[in-house]
DRENNU-614282 format. One record per atom (N, C-alpha, C, O, CB): x, y, z. Coordinates in steps of 0.2 Angstrom, whole numbers, plus 5000, padded with zeros to 4 digits. Glycine has a CB too. Layout:
// DRENNU-614282
XYZ...
***
This chain:
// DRENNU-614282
481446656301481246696296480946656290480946596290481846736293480646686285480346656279480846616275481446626275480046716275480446566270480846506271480746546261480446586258480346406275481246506258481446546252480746546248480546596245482146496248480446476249479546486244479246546244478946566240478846426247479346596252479146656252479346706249478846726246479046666255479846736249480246766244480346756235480546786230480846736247480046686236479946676228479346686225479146656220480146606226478946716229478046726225478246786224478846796225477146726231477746816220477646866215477446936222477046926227476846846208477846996221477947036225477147056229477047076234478447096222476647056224476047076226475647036231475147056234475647086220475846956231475646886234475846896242475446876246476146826231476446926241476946916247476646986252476446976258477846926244476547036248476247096254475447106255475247136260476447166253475147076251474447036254474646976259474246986263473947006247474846946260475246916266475246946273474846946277476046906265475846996270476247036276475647096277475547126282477247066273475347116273474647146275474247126280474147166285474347136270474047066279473647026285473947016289473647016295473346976284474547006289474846996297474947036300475047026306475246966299475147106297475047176300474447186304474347206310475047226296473947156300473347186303473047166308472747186313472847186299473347086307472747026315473547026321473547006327472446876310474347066319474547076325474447146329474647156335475347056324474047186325473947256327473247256331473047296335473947306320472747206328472047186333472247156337471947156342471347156329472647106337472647046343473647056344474147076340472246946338473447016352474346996355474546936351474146896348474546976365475146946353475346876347475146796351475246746348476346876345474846796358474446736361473946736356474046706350474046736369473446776357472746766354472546776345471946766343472446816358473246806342473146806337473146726332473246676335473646856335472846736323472446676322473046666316473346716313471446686320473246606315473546586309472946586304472946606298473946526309472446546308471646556301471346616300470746616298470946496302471646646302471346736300471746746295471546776290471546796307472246736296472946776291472746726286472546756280473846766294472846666286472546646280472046666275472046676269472346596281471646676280470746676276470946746273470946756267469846676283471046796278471146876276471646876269471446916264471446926282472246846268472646846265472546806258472946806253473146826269471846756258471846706251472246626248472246596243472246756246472646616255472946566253472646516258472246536262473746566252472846446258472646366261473046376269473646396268473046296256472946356273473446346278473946296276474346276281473146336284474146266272474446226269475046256266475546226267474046206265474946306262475346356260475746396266476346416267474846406256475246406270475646446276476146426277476646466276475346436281476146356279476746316282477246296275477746266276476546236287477146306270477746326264478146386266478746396265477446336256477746416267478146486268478446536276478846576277477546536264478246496278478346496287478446426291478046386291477846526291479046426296478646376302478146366304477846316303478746366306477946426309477346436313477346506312477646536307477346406322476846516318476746606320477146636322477346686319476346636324477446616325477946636327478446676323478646736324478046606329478746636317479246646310478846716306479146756304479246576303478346706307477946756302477946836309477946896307476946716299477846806315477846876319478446916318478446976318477846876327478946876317479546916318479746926311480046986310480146866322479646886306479646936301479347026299479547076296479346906299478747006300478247076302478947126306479247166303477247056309479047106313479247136317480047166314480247216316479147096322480347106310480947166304480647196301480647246304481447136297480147196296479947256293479847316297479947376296479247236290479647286303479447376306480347386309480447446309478747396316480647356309481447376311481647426306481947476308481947306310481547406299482047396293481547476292481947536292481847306286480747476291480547536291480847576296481347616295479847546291480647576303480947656306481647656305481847716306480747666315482247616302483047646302482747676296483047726294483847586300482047656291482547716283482347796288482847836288481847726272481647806291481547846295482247886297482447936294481247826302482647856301483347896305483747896300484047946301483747856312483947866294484347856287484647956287485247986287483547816277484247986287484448046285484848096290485048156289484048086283484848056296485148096301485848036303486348066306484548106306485847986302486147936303486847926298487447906299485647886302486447966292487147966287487548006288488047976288487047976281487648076290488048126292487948146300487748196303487848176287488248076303488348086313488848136312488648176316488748016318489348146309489848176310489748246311490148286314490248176305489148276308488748346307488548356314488748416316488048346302488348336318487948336324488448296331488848256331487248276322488248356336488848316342488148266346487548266345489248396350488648216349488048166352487248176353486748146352488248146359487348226356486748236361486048296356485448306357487148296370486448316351485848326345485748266342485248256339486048386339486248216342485848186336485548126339485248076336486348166330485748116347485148076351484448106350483948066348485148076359484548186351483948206350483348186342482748176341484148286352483948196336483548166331483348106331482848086327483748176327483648066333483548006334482948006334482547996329483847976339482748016341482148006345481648056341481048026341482248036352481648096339481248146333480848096327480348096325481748196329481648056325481448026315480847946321480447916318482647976307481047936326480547886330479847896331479447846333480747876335479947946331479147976333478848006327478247996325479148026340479148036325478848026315478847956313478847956307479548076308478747916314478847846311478347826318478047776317479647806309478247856323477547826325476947836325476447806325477447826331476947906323476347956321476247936314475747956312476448046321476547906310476447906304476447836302476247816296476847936301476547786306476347696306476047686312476347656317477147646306475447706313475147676320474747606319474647566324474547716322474647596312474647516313475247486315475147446320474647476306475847496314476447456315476647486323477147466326477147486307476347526326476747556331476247506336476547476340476647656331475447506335475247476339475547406339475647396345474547486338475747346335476147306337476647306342476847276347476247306333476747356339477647366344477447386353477747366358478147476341476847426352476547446359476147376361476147376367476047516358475747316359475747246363476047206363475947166368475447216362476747186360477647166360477647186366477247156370478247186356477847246369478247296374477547286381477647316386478547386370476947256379476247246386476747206390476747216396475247176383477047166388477147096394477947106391478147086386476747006392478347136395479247126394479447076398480047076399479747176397478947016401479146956403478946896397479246846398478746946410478546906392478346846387478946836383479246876380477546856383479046756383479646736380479646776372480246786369479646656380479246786369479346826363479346896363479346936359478746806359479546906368479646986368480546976372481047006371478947056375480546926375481446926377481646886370482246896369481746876387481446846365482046836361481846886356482146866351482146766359481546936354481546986348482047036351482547066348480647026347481847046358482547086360482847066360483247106356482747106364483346996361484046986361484146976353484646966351484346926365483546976348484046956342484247036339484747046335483546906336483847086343483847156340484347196346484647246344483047186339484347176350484647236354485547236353485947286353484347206364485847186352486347196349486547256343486947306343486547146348486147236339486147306335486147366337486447406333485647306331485847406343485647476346486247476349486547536349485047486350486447406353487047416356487447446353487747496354487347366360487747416346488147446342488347526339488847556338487947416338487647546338487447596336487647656341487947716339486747576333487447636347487747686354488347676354488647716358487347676360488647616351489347646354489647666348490247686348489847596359489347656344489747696336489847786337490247826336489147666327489047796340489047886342489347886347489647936347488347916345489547836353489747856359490647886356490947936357489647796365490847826352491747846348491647916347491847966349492147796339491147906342491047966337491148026344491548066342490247976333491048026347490848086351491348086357491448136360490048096354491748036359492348036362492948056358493448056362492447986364493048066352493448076347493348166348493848206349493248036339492848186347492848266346492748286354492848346356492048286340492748236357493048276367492448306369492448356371493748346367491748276367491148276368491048246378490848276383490848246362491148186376491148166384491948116387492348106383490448096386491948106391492348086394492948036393492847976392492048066398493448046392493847986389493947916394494147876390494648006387493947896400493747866403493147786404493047736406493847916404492847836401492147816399492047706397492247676391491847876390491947676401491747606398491247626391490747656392491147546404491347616388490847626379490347556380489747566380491547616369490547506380490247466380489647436385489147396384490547436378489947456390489547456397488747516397488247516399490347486404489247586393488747646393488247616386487647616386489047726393488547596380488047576373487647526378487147556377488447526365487547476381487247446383486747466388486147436387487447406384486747496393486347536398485947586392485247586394486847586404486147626387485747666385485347646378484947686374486147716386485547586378485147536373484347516377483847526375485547466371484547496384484247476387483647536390483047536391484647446390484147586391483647646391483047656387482547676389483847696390483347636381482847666374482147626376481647656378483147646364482247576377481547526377481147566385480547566386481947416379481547576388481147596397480947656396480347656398481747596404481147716392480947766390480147756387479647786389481447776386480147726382479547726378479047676384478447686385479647676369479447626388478947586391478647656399478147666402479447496393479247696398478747736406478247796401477747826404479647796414478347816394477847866392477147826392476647856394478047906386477147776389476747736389476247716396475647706396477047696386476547716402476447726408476247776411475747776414476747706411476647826410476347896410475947916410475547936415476547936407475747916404475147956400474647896397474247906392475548006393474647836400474147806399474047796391473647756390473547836401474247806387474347836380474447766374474947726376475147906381474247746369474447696368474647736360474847696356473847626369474747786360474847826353475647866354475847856360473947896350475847896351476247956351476048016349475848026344476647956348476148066353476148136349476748166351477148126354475448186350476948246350477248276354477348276360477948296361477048306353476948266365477148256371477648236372478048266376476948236374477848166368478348116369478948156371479248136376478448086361479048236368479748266365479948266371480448246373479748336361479348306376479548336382479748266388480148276393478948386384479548216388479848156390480548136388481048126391479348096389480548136382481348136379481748176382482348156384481448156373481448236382482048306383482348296391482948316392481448386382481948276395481948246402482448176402482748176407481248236405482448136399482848086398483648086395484148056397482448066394483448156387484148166385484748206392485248176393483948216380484248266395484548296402484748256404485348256405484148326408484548176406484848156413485348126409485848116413484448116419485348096403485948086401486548126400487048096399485948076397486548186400486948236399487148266404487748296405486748276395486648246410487048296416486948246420486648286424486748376418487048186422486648136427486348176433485948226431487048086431486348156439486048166445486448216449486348226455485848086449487148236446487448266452487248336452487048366447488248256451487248376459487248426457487848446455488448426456486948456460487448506450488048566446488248626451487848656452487648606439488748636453489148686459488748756455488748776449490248676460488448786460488248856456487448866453487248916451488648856449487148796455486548806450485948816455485448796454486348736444486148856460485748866464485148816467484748846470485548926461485148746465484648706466484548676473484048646474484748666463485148696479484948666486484848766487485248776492485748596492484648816486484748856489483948876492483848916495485148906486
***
């Protein structure tokens, strides 16, 4: 992460920075993107650079909290009152305040969409492990929540399912994206979700009655 000299420049210094590296990780993957781009676009020495970062690296993943830090304020209003909402509506907002925060940051989204090109390049497995614990958290904080009100199963491993359906979240966005060829969001998205939320809620068994082998 940024080294304290960054933090200590004048707020306007710092997002003319974080400006430009928005911009050259949203034109370029983070192989081919340019530290002397960011510089030149941004006003400072490469010299400076390295006061304020290690490499590129420090500064991708910086960028890459910022889009963290923005889409949670996104979910902030649904997130604050879980108790309002049984699991499976407020998966569904979840996934709603996510896709208002893609339609509405497609600079920041397209980032996110060349991170997630290669789920084999080492910089996409350690952004996930420094982040995926967090989601894990968060699913099983809803999953109590919703075992308390006798929503699903008391039985249930919590920690075993927060982690499969953390894991979900990422495979989700990575098969619409496969889908539909699509490197944007719109609506559509919902109806991929909505198919997703189903099989979470009802898995693969059949339901006695639902007329589906008839």
């Amino acid at each position: 992460m940024p080294k304290e000299t960054f933090y200590n420049l004048p707020e306007e210094k710092r997002k003319k920075i974080e400006d430009a590296a928005i911009q050259e990780f949203k034109d370029y993957s983070f192989d081919t993107s340019s530290i002397n781009r960011i510089v030149e676009s941004s006003g400072i020495s490469k010299g400076s650079f390295y006061q304020y970062f290690d490499d590129k690296k420090d500064l991708y993943k910086h960028i890459i909290s910022i889009i963290v830090e923005k889409k949670i304020k996104y979910m902030s209003p649904v997130m604050m009152n879980p108790f309002n909402h049984n699991f499976y509506t407020l998966m569904r907002e979840i996934y709603k305040s996510g896709l208002s925060f893609a339609m509405e940051n497609p600079q920041l989204l397209e980032i996110g969409n060349k991170l997630i090109a290669d789920t084999t390049h080492p910089i996409y497995i350690e952004i996930i492990d420094d982040n995926k614990g967090k989601s894990d958290e968060m699913f099983e904080l809803l999953l109590k929540n919703a075992m308390e009100r006798g929503e699903i199963r008391e039985n249930l491993d919590l920690k075993m399912i927060s982690y499969i359906l953390s894991s979900l979240n990422l495979s989700i966005v990575d098969y619409y994206t496969k889908l539909t060829n699509k490197r944007e969001y719109n609506e559509e998205m919902m109806v991929v979700v909505e198919k997703f939320l189903d099989f979470v809620q009802y898995g693969i068994s059949k339901i006695e009655g639902d007329g589906s082998n008839d």
